[in-house]
C-alpha positions as CSV (number, residue, x, y, z in Angstrom):
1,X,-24.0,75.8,23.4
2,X,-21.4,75.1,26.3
3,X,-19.3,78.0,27.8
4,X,-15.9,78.0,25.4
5,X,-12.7,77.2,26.8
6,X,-9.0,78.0,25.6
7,X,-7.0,76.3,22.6
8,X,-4.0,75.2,23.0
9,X,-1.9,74.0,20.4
10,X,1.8,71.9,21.7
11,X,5.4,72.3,19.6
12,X,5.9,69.2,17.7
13,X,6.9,66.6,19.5
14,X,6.2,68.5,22.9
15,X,2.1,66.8,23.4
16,X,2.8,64.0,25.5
17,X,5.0,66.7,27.4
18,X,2.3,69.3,27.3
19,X,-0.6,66.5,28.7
20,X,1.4,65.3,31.6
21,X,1.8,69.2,32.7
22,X,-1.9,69.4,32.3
23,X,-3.1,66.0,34.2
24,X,-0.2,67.1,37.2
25,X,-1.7,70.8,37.4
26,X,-4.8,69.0,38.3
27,X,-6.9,69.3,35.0
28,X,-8.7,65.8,34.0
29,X,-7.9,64.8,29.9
30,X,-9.7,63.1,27.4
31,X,-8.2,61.9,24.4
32,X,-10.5,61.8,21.3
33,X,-9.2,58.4,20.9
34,X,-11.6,57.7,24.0
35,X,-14.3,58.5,22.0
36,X,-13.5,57.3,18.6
37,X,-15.9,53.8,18.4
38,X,-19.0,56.5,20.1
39,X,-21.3,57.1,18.2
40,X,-21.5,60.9,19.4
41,X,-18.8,62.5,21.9
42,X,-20.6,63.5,24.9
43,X,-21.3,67.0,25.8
44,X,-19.0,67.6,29.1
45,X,-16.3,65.3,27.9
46,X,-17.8,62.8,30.5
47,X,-16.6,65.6,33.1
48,X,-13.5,65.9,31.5
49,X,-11.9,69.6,31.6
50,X,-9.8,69.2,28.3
51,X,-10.3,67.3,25.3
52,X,-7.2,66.3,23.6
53,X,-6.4,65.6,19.6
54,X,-3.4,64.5,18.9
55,X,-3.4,63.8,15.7
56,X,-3.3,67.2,15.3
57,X,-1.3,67.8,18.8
58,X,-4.1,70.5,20.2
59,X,-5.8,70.3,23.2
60,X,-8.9,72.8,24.2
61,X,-9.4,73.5,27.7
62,X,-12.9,73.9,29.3
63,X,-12.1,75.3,32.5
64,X,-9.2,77.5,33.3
65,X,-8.8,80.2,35.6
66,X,-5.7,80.4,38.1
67,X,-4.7,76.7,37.2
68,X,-4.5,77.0,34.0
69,X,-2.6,80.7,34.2
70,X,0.0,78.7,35.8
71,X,0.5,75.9,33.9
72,X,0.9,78.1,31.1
73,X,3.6,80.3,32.2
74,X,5.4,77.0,33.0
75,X,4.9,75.3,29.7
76,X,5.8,78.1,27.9
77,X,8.8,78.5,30.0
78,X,9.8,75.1,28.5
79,X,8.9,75.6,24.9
80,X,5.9,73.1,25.4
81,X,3.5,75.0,23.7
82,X,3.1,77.5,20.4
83,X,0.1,79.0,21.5
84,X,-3.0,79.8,23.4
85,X,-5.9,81.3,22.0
86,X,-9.9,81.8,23.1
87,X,-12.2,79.2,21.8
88,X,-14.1,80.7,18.7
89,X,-17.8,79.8,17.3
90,X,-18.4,79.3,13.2
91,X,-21.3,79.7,11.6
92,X,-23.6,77.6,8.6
93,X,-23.1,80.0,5.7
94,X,-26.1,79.2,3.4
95,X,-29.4,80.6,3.8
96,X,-32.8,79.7,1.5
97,X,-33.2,81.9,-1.7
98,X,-36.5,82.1,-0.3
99,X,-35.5,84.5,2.7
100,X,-35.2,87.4,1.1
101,X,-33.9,89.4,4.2
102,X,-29.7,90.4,3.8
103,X,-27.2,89.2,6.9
104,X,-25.9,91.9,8.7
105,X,-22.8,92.0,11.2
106,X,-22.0,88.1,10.3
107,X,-22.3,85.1,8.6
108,X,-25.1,82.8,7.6
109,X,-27.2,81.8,10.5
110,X,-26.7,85.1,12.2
111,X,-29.6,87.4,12.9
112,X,-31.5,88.3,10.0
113,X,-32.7,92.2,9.9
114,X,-34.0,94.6,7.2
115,X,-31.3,95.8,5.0
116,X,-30.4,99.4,5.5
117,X,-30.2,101.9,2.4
118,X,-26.7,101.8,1.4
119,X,-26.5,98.1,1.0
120,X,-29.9,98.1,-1.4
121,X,-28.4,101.1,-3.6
122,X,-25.2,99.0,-3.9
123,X,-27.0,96.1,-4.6
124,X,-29.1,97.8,-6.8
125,X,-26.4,99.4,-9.2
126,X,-24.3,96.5,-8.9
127,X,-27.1,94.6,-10.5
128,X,-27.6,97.9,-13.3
129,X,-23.9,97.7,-13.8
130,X,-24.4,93.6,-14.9
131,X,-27.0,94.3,-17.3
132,X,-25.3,97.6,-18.7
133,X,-22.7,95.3,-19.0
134,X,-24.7,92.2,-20.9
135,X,-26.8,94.8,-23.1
136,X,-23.5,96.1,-24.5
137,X,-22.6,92.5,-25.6
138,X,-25.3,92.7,-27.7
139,X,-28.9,91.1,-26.9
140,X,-28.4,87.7,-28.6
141,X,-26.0,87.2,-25.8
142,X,-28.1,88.1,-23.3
143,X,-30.7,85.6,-24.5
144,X,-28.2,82.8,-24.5
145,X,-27.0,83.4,-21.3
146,X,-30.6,82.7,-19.9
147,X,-30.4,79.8,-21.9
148,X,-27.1,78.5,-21.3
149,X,-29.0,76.9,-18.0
150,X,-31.6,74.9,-18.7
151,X,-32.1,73.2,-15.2
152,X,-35.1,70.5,-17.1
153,X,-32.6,67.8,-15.9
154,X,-29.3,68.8,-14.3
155,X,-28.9,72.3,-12.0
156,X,-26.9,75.3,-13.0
157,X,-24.2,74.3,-10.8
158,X,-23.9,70.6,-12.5
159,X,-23.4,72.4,-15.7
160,X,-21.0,75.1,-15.4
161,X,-18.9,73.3,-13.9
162,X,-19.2,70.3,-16.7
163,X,-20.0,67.5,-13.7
164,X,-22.5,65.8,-16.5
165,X,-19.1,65.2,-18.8
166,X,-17.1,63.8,-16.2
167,X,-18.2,60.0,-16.1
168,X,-17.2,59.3,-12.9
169,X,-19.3,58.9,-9.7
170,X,-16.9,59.3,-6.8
171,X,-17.0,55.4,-6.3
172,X,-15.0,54.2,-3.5
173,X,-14.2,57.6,-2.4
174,X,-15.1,59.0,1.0
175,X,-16.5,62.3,1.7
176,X,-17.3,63.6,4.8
177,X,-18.9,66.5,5.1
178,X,-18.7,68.3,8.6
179,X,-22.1,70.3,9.1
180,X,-25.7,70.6,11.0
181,X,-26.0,66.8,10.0
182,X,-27.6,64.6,7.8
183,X,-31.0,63.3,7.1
184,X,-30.2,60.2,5.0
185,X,-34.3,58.9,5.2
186,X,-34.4,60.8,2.5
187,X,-35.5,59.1,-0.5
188,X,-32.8,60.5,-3.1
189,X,-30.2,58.6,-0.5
190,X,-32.1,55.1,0.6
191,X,-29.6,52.3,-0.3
192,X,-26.8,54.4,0.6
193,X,-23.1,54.2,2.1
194,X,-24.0,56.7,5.3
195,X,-21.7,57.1,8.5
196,X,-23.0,59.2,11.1
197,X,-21.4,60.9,14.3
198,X,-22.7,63.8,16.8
199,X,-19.7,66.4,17.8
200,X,-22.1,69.2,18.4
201,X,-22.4,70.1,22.2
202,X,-26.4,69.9,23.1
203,X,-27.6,69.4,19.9
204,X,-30.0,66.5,18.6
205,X,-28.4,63.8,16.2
206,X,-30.8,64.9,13.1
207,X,-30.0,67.4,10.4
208,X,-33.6,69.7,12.0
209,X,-31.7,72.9,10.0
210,X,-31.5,71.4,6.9
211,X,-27.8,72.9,5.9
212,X,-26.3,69.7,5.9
213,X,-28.4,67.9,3.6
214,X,-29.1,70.3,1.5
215,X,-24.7,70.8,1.1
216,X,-24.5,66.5,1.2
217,X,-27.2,66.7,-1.7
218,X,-24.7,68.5,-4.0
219,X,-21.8,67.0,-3.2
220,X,-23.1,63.0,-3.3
221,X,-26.9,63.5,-4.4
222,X,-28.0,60.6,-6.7
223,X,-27.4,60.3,-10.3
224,X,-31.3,60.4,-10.9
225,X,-33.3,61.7,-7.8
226,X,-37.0,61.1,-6.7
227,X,-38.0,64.3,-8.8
228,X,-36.8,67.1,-10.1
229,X,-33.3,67.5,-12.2
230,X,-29.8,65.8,-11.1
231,X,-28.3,67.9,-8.2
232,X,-25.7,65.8,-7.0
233,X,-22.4,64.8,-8.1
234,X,-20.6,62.1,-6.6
235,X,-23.4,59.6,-6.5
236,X,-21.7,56.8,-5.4
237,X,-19.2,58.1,-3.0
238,X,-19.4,57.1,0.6
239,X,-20.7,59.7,2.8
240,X,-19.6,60.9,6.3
241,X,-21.8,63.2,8.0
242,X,-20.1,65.0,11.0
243,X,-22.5,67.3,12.9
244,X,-20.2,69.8,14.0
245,X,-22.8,72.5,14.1
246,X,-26.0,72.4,16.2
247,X,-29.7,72.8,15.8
248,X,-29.1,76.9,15.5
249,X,-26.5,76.1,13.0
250,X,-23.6,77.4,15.3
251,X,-20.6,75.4,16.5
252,X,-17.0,75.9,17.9
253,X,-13.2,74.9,17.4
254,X,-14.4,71.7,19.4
255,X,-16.9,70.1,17.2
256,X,-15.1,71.2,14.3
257,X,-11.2,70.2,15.3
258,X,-13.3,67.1,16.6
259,X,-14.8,66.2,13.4
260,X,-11.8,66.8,11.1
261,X,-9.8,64.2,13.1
262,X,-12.9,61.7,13.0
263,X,-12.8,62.2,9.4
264,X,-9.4,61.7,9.0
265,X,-9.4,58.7,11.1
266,X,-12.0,56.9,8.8
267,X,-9.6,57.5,5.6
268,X,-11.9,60.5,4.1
269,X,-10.4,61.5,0.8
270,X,-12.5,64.9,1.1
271,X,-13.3,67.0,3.8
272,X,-16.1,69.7,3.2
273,X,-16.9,72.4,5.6
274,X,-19.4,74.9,4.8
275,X,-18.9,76.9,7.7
276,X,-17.3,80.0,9.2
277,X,-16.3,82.4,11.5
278,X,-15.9,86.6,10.2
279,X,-12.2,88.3,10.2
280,X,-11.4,91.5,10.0
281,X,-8.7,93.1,7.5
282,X,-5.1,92.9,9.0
283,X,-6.0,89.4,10.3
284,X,-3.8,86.7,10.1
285,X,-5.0,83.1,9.7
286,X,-5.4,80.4,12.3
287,X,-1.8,78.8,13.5
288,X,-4.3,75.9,14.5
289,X,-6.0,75.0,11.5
290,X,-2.6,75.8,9.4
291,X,-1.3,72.8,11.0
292,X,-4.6,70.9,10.9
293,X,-4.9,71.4,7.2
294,X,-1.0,70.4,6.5
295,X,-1.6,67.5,8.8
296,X,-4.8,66.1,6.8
297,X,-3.0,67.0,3.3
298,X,0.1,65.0,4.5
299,X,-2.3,62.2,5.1
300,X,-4.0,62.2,1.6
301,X,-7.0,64.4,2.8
302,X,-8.3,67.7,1.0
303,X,-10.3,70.2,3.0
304,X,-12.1,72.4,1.6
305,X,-14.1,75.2,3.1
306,X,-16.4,77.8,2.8
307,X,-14.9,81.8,2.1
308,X,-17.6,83.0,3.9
309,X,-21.1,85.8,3.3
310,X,-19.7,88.7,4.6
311,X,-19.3,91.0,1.4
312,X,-22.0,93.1,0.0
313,X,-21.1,93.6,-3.4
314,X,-20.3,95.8,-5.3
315,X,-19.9,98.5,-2.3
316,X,-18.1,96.5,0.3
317,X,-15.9,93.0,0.0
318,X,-15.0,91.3,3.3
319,X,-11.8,89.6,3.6
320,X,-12.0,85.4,3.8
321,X,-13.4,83.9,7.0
322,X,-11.7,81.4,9.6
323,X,-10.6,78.3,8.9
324,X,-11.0,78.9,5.2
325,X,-8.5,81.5,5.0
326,X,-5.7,78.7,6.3
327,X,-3.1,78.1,3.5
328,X,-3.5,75.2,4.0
329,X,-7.4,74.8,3.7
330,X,-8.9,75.1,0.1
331,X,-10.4,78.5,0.6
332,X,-14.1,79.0,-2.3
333,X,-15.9,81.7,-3.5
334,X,-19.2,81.5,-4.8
335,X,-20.5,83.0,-8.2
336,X,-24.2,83.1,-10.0
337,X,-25.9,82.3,-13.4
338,X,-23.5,84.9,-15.3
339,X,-20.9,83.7,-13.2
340,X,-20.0,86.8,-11.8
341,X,-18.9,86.5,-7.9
342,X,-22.3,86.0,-5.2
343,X,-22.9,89.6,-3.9
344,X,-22.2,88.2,-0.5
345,X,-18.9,86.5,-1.1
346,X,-15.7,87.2,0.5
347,X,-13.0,88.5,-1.2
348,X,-8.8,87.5,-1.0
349,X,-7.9,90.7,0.9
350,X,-5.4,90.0,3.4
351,X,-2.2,88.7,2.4
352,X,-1.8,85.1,1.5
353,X,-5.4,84.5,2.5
354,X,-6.5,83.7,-1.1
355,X,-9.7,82.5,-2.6
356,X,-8.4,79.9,-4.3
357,X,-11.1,78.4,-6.9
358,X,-15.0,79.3,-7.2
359,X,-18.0,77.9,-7.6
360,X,-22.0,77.8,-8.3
361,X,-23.2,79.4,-4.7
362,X,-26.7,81.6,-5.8
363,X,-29.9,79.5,-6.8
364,X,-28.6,76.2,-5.9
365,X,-31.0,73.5,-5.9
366,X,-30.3,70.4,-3.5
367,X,-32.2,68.1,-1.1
368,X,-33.4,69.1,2.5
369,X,-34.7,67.1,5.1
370,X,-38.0,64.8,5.2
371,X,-38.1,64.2,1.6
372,X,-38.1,67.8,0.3
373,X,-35.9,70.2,-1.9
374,X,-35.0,73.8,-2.2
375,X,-33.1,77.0,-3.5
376,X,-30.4,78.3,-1.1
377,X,-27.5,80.8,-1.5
378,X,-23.7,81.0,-0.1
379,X,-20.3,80.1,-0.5
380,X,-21.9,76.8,1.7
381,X,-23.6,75.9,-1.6
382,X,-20.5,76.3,-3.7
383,X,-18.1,74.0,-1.6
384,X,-19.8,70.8,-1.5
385,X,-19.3,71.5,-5.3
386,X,-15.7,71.9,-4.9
387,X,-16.0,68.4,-2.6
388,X,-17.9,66.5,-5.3
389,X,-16.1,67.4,-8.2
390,X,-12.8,66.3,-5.8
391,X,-14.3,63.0,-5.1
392,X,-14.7,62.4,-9.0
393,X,-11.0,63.6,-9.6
394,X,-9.7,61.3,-6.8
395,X,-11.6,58.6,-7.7
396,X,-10.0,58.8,-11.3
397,X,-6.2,58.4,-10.4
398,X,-5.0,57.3,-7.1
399,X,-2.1,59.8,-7.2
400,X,-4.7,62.6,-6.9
401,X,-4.4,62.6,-3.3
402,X,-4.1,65.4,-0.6
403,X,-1.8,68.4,-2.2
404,X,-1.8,66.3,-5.7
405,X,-6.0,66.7,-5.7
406,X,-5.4,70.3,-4.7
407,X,-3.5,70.7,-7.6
408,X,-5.1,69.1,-10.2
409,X,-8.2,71.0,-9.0
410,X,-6.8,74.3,-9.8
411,X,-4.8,72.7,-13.2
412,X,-7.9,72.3,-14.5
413,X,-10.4,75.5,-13.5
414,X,-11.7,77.6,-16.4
415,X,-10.1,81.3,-16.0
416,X,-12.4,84.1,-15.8
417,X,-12.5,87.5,-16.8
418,X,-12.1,88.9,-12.8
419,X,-9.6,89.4,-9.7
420,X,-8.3,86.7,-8.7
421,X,-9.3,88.3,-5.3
422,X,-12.6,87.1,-5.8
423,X,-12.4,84.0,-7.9
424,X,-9.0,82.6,-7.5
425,X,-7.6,80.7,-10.1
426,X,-11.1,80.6,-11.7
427,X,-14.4,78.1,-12.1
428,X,-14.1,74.7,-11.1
429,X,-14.1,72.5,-13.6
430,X,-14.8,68.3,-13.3
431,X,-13.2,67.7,-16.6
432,X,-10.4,69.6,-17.9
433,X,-6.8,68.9,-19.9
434,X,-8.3,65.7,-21.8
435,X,-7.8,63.9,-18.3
436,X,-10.3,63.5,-16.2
């Protein structure tokens, strides 16, 4: 991954201002706009030393260093710019149910080491707390529970969140989904509406971590796949795969910012980004993606995004991860089979930085690269639910668009029995009210 450089984001009205000061200090620009009809954007910025948005009036500069000190002092001088921060790197946040080892010290796709004692005996009476819990209800309850989810043709996640009652298939809605890529050989996607585009710096074009397909699977999986039960939801919506993040599953405010203003420029109803960088409590969210979320809502675009892994329930909750916990970024949790929150899932701990709905994100069965299928957990898995079941509602009325589709998400979640720290306004839902 390339060294990261400094983000700058300009006042409104103040870019065109702010990228003449940066060409005259000496600094070469690219506008993403130079880019746009590429099918990847190169790696250096063809030996550019800032790459500018301005859609979303940001620019992020590669190389800084006395230059760029003075420039800064200057523009800010003349009330150019809002603010300068360091680049920062996000994370895939879905792991296989098959790798049993626990995350320590940061999201999915961080290192993966033995758990230490504490977190097992939390685990461990969390879990004895949940069947206390179910026993007390009475075991005829218990028994339907298991039952409740009988994946012989649809997936948990397709169930509890009533996609199979819906009737819509996300036709002529576009959903990009910004991630390690996407391998659409697959056979569950031949025949397919597929748009493609590299943002990742030194990274192949080809979905080789599998994050991305297995997150596109749920989100636009076919209505009857190659084997196994349904696993996707909007089956007919167009797909735009963005591969923000690289081979190692790691990317940065570049790819990402990058990505979301590709999307936007193609006319995606949806954004999905299962991805995400840790914060600490006391926090406060990203100015940046504040303005890039009001800037996609204002166009007619939802993004939603991942809360993040960083809790180990029941002993320790961590607050929502960057850029989810933006308030103006559809911030979800995940939950399991008794649709209690994931053990891993981050909690709405620092003010205004909400989860805002939740969502299937333990046992989630999707598609992976060269044909095959597996079982992985995160709040990864339980956006591109939140995405699919979007592209269904905005496919249903053209008025559910941007903050409307927000809206009419949350109007229509079932309420559960917990904090709204951890599940927000509740479990998505794809057909609610007698509407949808």
């Amino acid at each position: 991954m390339s060294s990261l450089g400094m983000v700058m984001r300009f006042k409104p009205k103040a870019s065109a201002d702010g990228v003449r000061r940066l060409e005259s200090g000496g600094f070469r620009v690219a506008s993403s706009k130079d880019f746009r009809s590429a099918p990847a954007v190169p790696n250096d910025f063809e030996g550019a030393d800032v790459q500018y948005f301005e859609r979303f009036g940001i620019a992020i500069v590669r190389r800084d260093g006395d230059r760029l000190k003075s420039m800064l002092e200057s523009a800010m001088q003349a009330k150019v710019i809002s603010s300068v921060r360091p680049e920062r790197s996000y994370r895939a946040l879905g792991i296989p149910v098959s790798k049993r080892q626990y995350l320590q010290g940061g999201a999915a796709g961080a290192i993966l080491t033995t758990p230490d004692r504490d977190y097992l005996l939390g685990y461990r009476d969390g879990v004895n707390e949940l069947i206390d819990r179910l026993l007390k209800r009475g075991g005829s309850e218990v028994t339907a529970l298991a039952a409740a989810f009988d994946e012989t043709s649809s997936t948990w996640g397709l169930q509890a969140t009533r996609v199979l009652e819906s009737g819509l298939s996300g036709a002529g809605i576009k959903v990009a989904v910004l991630d390690t890529g996407f391998d659409e050989t697959h056979q569950d996607f031949v025949g397919r509406s597929v748009t493609k585009k590299l943002f990742a710096t030194r990274s192949s074009e080809e979905d080789v971590h599998g994050h991305g397909t297995h997150c596109i699977g749920t989100a636009c999986g076919p209505l009857r796949p190659t084997a196994g039960p349904r696993y996707g939801i909007a089956y007919e919506a167009e797909i735009y795969a963005g591969k923000v993040l690289g081979d190692d599953g790691r990317g940065t405010d570049r790819s990402i910012i990058a990505g979301m203003e590709w999307a936007l420029d193609e006319g995606c109803q949806v954004i999905s980004m299962s991805l995400g960088a840790v914060t600490q409590i006391g926090d406060s969210p990203s100015d940046d993606y504040e303005q890039i979320g009001q800037v996609c809502l204002d166009a007619g675009t939802l993004v939603v995004a991942a809360a993040g892994n960083e809790s180990a329930r029941p002993q320790y909750i961590a607050p929502v991860g960057s850029p989810a916990n933006a308030s103006t970024i559809l911030a979800v949790g995940a939950i399991d089979r008794a649709l209690n929150p994931g053990a891993f899932s981050c909690g709405g701990l620092n003010p205004g930085q909400e989860v805002d709905i939740t969502a299937p994100g333990v046992d989630i069965l999707s598609s992976l690269p060269n044909g095959s299928y597996d079982r992985w957990n995160g709040t990864s898995m339980a956006t591109p639910h939140v995405a699919g079941v979007a592209a269904l509602i905005a496919q249903s009325d053209s008025k559910f668009r941007g903050w409307a589709l927000w809206a009419r998400l949350i109007q229509i979640t079932k309420p559960l029995s917990l904090p709204s720290r951890d599940v927000g306004r509740g479990l998505l839902q794809a057909k609610g009210g007698g509407e949808v």
